[in-house]
Every structure is written in structure tokens, then in C-alpha cells.
C-alpha positions in Angstrom: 169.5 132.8 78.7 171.7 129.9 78.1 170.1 127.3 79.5 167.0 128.7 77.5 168.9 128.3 74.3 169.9 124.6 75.2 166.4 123.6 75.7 165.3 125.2 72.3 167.8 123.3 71.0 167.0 120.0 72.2 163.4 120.4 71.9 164.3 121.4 67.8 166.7 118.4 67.9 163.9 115.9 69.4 161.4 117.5 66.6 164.4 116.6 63.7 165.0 113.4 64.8 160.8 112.5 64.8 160.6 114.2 61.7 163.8 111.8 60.5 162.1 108.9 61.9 158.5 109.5 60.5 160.2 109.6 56.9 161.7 106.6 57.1 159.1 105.2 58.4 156.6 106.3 55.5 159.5 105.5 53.1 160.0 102.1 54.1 156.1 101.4 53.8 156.1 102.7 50.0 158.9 100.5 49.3 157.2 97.4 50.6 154.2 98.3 48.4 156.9 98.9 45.4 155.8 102.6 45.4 159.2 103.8 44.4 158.4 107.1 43.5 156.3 107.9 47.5 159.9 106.1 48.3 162.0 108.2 46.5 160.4 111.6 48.5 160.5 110.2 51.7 163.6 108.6 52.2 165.5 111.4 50.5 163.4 113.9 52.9 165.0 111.5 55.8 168.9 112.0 53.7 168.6 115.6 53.7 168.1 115.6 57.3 171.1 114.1 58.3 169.9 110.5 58.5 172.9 108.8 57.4 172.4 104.7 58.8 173.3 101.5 56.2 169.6 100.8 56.5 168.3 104.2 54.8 171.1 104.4 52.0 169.7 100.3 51.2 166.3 101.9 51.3 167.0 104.6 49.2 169.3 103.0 46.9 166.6 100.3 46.1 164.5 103.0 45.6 166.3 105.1 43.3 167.1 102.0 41.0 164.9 102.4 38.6 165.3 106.5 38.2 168.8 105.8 38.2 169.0 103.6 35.4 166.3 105.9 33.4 167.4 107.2 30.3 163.9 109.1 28.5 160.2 109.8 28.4 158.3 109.9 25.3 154.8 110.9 25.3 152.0 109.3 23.7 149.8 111.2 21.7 146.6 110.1 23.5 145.5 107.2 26.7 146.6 104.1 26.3 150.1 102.7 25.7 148.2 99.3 24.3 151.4 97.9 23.3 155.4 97.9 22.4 157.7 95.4 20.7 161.7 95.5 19.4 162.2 94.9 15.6 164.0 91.9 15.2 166.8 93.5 14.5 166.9 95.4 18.1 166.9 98.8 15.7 163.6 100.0 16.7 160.4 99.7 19.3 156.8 100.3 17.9 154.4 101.9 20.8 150.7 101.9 20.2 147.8 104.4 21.6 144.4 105.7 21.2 145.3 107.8 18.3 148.4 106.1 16.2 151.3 103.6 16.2 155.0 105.5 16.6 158.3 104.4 16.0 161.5 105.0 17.7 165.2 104.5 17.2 166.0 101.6 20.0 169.3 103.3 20.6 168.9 107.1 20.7 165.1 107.0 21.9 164.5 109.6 19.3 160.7 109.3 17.5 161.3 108.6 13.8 157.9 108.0 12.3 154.2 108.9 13.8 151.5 106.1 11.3 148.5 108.2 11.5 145.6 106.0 12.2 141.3 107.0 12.5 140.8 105.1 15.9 142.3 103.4 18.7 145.5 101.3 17.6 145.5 98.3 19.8 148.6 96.3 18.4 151.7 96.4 16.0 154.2 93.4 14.9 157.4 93.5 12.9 158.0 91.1 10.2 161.1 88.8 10.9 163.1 90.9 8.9 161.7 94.2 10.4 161.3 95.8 6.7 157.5 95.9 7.3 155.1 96.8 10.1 151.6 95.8 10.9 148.9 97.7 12.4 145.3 96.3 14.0 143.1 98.9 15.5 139.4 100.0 15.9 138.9 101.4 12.7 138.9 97.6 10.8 141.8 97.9 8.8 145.1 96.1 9.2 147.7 97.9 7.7 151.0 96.8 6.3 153.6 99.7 6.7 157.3 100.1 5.4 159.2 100.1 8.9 162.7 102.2 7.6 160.4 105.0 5.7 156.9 104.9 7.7 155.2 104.3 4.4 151.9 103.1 3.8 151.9 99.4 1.7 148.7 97.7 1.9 145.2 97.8 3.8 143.3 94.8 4.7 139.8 94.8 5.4 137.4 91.8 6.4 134.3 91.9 3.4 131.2 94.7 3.8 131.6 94.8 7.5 134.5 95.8 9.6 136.0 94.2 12.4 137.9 96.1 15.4 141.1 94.3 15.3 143.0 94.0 18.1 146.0 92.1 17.5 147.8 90.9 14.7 150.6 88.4 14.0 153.0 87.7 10.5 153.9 84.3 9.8 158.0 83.9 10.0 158.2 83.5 6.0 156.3 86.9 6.0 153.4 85.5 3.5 150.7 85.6 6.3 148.8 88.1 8.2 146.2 86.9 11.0 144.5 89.2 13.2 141.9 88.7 15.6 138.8 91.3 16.7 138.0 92.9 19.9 135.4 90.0 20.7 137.6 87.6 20.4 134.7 85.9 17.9 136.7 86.3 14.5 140.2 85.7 13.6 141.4 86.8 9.6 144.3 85.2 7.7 145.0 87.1 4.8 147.6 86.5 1.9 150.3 89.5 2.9 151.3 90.0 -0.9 147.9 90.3 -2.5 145.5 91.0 0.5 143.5 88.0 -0.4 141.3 86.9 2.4 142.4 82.9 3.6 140.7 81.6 6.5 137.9 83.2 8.8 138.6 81.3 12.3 136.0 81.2 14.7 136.6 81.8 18.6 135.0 82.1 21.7 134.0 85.7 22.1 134.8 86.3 25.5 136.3 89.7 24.8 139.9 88.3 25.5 141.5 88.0 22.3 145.2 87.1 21.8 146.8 85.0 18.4 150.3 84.0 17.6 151.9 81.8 14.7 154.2 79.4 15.2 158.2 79.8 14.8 158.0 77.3 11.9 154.3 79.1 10.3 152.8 75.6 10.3 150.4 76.3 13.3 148.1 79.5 14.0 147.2 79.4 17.7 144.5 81.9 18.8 141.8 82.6 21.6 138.7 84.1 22.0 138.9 84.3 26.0 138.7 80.6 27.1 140.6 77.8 25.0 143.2 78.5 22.8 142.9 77.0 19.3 145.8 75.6 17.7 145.2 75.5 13.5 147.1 73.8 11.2 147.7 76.7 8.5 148.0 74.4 5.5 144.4 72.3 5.8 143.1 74.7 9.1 142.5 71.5 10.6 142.1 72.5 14.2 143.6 71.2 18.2 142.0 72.6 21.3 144.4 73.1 24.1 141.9 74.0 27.1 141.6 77.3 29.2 139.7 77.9 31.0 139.9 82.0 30.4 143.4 82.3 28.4 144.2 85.8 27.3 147.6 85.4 26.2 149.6 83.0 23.6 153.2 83.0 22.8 154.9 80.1 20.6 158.7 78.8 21.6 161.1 80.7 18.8 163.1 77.3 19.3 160.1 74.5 19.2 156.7 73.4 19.2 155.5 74.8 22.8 153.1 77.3 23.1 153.2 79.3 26.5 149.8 80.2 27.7 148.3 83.2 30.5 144.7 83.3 32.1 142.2 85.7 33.4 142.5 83.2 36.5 146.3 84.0 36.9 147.2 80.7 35.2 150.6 80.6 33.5 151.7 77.2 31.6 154.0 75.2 28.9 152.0 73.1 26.2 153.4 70.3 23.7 151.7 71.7 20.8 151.4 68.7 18.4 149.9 67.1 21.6 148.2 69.4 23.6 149.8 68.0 26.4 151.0 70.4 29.3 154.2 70.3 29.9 154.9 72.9 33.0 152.8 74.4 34.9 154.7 77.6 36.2 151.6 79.7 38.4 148.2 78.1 38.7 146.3 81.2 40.4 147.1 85.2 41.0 146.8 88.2 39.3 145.4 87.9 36.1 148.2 87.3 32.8 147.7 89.8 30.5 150.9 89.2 28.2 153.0 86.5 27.8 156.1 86.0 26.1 158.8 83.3 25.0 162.3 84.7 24.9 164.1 84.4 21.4 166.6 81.6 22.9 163.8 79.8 24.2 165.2 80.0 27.5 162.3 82.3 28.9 158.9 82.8 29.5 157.8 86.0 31.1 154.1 86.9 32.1 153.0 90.3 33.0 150.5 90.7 35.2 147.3 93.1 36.3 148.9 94.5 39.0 152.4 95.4 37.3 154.3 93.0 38.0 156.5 90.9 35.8 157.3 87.0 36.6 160.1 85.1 34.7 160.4 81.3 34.5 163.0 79.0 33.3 161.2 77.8 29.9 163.2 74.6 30.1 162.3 73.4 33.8 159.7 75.7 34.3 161.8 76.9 37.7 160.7 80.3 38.6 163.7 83.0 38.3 162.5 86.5 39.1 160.0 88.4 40.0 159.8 92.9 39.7 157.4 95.2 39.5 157.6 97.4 36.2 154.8 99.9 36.5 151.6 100.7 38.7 149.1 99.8 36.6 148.3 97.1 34.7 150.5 95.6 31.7 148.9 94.7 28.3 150.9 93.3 27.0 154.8 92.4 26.8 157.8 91.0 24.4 161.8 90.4 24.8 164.4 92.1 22.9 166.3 90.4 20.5 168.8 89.5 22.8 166.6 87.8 25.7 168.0 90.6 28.0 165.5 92.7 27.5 162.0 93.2 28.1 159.3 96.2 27.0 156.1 96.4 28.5 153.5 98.4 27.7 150.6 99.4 30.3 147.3 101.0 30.9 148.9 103.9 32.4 150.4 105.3 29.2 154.2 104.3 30.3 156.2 101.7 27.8 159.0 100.4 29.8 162.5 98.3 29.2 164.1 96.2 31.9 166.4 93.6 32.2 165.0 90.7 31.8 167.0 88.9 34.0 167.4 91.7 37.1 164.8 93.3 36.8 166.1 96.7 36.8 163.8 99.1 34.3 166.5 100.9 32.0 164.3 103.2 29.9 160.7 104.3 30.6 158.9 106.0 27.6 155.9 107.3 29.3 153.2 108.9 27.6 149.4 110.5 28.8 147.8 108.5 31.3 144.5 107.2 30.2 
């Protein structure tokens, strides 16, 4: 009976010790294809089974990084999380989806207004002093909202027939409002105090549509989905800085560079009075779906198709990290006030923040998956 009981217990501790190993095993595969969360089950099956080793509690504490640091999950009312940005002030984060724009306090992560919109809202931008809001969406109206009450200012509207706008931008003096359509065939400037119509820009129409003013307001870069157009916003005189296939603009905060991203995974620095390129940071990949300039200038990050996030050193165009922030793809992206941060929004519904320079997500507001 004894020697029975020994072999029943070595044949249940052989069947442990496979089981242990198979989790590891399965664990350490997610975690080389950044699947945390498969990760997260597996290695902490292997944990509660006794595994102890350096190697698992690496594994697991890589992991369990980003849950760790996790501090709150907001819904979205419907699909999409199209997009997220800080007010310049680091006060609040606007999130966009397929029903409204919402805004949250940056520090508690508590919803403090819903902006009820009629279709898809595709983008939102603060002014630089974060008192006003502005919406593009499919329903061809660009509204201007009051960001500390979540009230209603102005609608703008382009003539007889509507446009689905897709992004928008505010000049730095706060006296513009440009925003591009879906196409990517039609970007409006409008006067931000009257609602005037200014300029009716032409583009491309390849369907990738991005537009961003300068930190200065003299220059109104925008893209249709292959070269990026560069306007001068007192005559509209124009400068073609050449794609092929740019999605994504963002203007230095500190100087006249524009950072551009491609459908081709191409990710560069251009002198904007020029158009000359000054750094070429990725020349093929994933494609860039968002790119941003830090506030210090310091930075540019590009998020990518596949979730990942690439950060470059703006003044030597030296790469500096690389993380994955989400599973799906990322629409786009912005820095905090600070440069530390950075909030991305993705087609899997989730906004999240990480630091910039680590990589390390710290909050994740996720939302309905679309």
C-alpha cells in the first residue's frame, strides 16, 4: 500500500511539474508576441503551482506591468475610440467615438461632460488655453464648445453641402479653425469668432486626411493621403513637402519642423520654410497612423498599425524607445503637457496613457470594442 501511494505521488508530481512547465512555456510565447493579458494567465497558472525560479517572477513581472500601473476603465458609449488629447493645461483628456465627444478630469478619471453629437465624432482639439473645445465628425458640423461647462458656442458648416470632417486644428492665437473631410479632398478655415468661411484648400483625396497649424499660426500644413501641403495662412500661398502616402502631420511647438507618418511606415523631420528633410527616423514598417511632436520639442512619437508606439529624439533623430500600447491599431496619438506622457487612442475602443519615456501604460480608459 505504500509503495502504491509513492508511485501516485510521483506520477501526480511528474503531471504538476508538466503542467508547470507547459505554462511557462505558453506564457513566455504571449509575452514575446506582447500578449500581456494570455501572459498574465499563464504565468500566474505556473506561480500558483509552486513555480518559484528568477526567470518566471521576470516573466511575470514584465507581464503584470501594465495592470499594475492601471488605474481606470471608462467606457465609450459606442465603437471606436477615434481619438484622445490632454488640455493644455494637463486638467482634462477629450475621448471621441461613434456617438459623442466626452470629457474627463485628467486627475480623478471621473467623466465630467458627455457633447451629444448626430454621427460619428472623429476628432477633438483644445484651444491653447483649454477654455474651448472643438469637434469634427460625420454629421458636417465643427463645433466650438466651452471646455469647463460643456456648453455649446458655435457651429460651423461648409455652404449647401456638408462635408464629414474628420479632424480639426485651432490656430495658437485661437482666431482660426481648419478642418479637413473624410476624403482628404477639402480642408475649411473658418474665422473662430464669427464663423466666417476663409479658405477652401484643396488635397489629394486619398481617404488619409490629417491637418495641423503651426506653433507660430503662420503656416497650415495638411494632407489628403499623399503630399502634405504646407499654406501660408496670411496670402495661402502654398509649399509641397512630398509623400508619398502621409497620413499624419505634427508641427515642432518650439520651431518650424513639421514631423510627418506614411501609409508606407515612413516616419521623418522637415525644415518647413524649405521643405527640406532633415531626419529620416523609419523609412519602411507598419503603417504611421498618428504622429506627434512633444511640447519641449524634444520628441516625436509615431503610433503605428499594429500597436506599437516608437519614440525618437527630435533633435538627432536617434531612436529612444519602442512599447506596445494596445492590440489594435492606434489612430491617432498626442503628449501630455509635460512630455512624459502620452494618450493614444485605438480602433479597439481603449484610450491609453503611458510614459512617454518608459513606456509603461499608467491609465487605460477602455471603452466598447468596435
Amino acid at each position: 500500500a505504500g509503495y502504491s501511494m509513492l508511485q501516485a505521488r510521483m506520477a501526480h508530481q511528474a503531471l504538476e511539474i508538466s503542467f508547470i512547465q507547459s505554462e511557462v512555456e505558453q506564457g513566455r510565447a504571449a509575452l514575446l508576441h506582447d500578449d500581456t493579458t494570455e501572459a498574465q494567465l499563464h504565468l500566474a497558472e505556473a506561480y500558483w503551482h509552486g513555480e518559484r525560479s528568477p526567470s518566471l517572477a521576470f516573466m511575470l513581472s514584465r507581464a503584470l506591468q501594465p495592470r499594475l500601473a492601471e488605474q481606470a476603465h471608462f467606457a465609450a458609449v459606442a465603437g471606436h475610440m477615434w481619438s484622445a488629447a490632454f488640455s493644455p493645461d494637463g486638467q482634462q483628456i477629450v475621448t471621441t467615438d461613434d456617438a459623442c465627444a466626452r470629457i474627463w478630469d485628467a486627475r480623478t478619471n471621473a467623466l465630467l461632460f458627455t457633447l451629444p453629437h448626430s454621427d460619428t465624432v472623429y476628432h477633438a482639439v483644445y484651444s491653447a488655453d483649454s477654455a474651448r473645445l472643438v469637434t469634427a465628425g460625420g454629421d458636417g458640423v465643427v463645433r466650438i464648445w466651452n471646455a469647463a461647462s460643456g456648453a455649446l458656442l458655435r457651429e460651423l458648416r461648409h455652404g449647401s453641402q456638408p462635408l464629414r470632417y474628420y479632424t480639426a486644428a485651432i490656430s495658437p492665437d485661437g482666431k482660426r479653425i481648419a478642418a479637413i473631410d473624410v476624403a482628404g479632398a477639402m480642408a475649411d478655415v473658418w474665422d473662430a469668432a464669427s464663423g466666417a468661411l476663409l479658405a477652401e484648400l484643396r488635397n489629394d483625396a486619398l481617404g488619409f486626411p490629417s491637418l495641423a497649424f503651426s506653433s507660430t499660426g503662420s503656416w497650415l500644413a495638411t494632407s489628403g493621403g499623399n503630399d502634405a501641403r504646407v499654406f501660408d495662412t496670411s496670402t495661402w500661398s502654398q509649399l509641397t513637402v512630398a509623400g508619398p502616402h502621409v497620413r499624419t502631420l505634427s508641427f515642432d511647438p518650439t520651431g518650424p519642423r513639421l514631423a510627418t507618418g506614411s501609409a508606407d511606415g515612413d516616419a521623418s523631420i522637415w525644415e518647413v520654410s524649405s521643405g527640406t528633410r532633415i531626419w529620416h527616423l523609419r523609412e519602411v514598417g507598419d503603417p504611421v497612423n498618428g504622429i506627434a511632436f512633444s511640447p519641449d520639442g524634444q520628441f516625436v512619437a509615431a503610433g503605428t498599425g499594429r500597436g506599437a508606439v516608437q519614440l525618437w529624439r527630435a533633435t538627432t533623430g536617434a531612436f529612444q524607445n519602442q512599447f506596445t500600447a494596445m492590440r489594435g491599431k492606434i489612430l491617432t496619438l498626442e503628449f501630455d503637457p509635460t512630455s512624459a506622457l502620452i494618450v493614444a487612442a485605438g480602433d479597439t475602443g481603449e484610450v491609453v496613457v503611458a510614459n512617454a519615456t518608459l513606456g509603461v501604460p499608467e491609465t487605460v480608459l477602455g471603452g466598447a470594442r468596435g
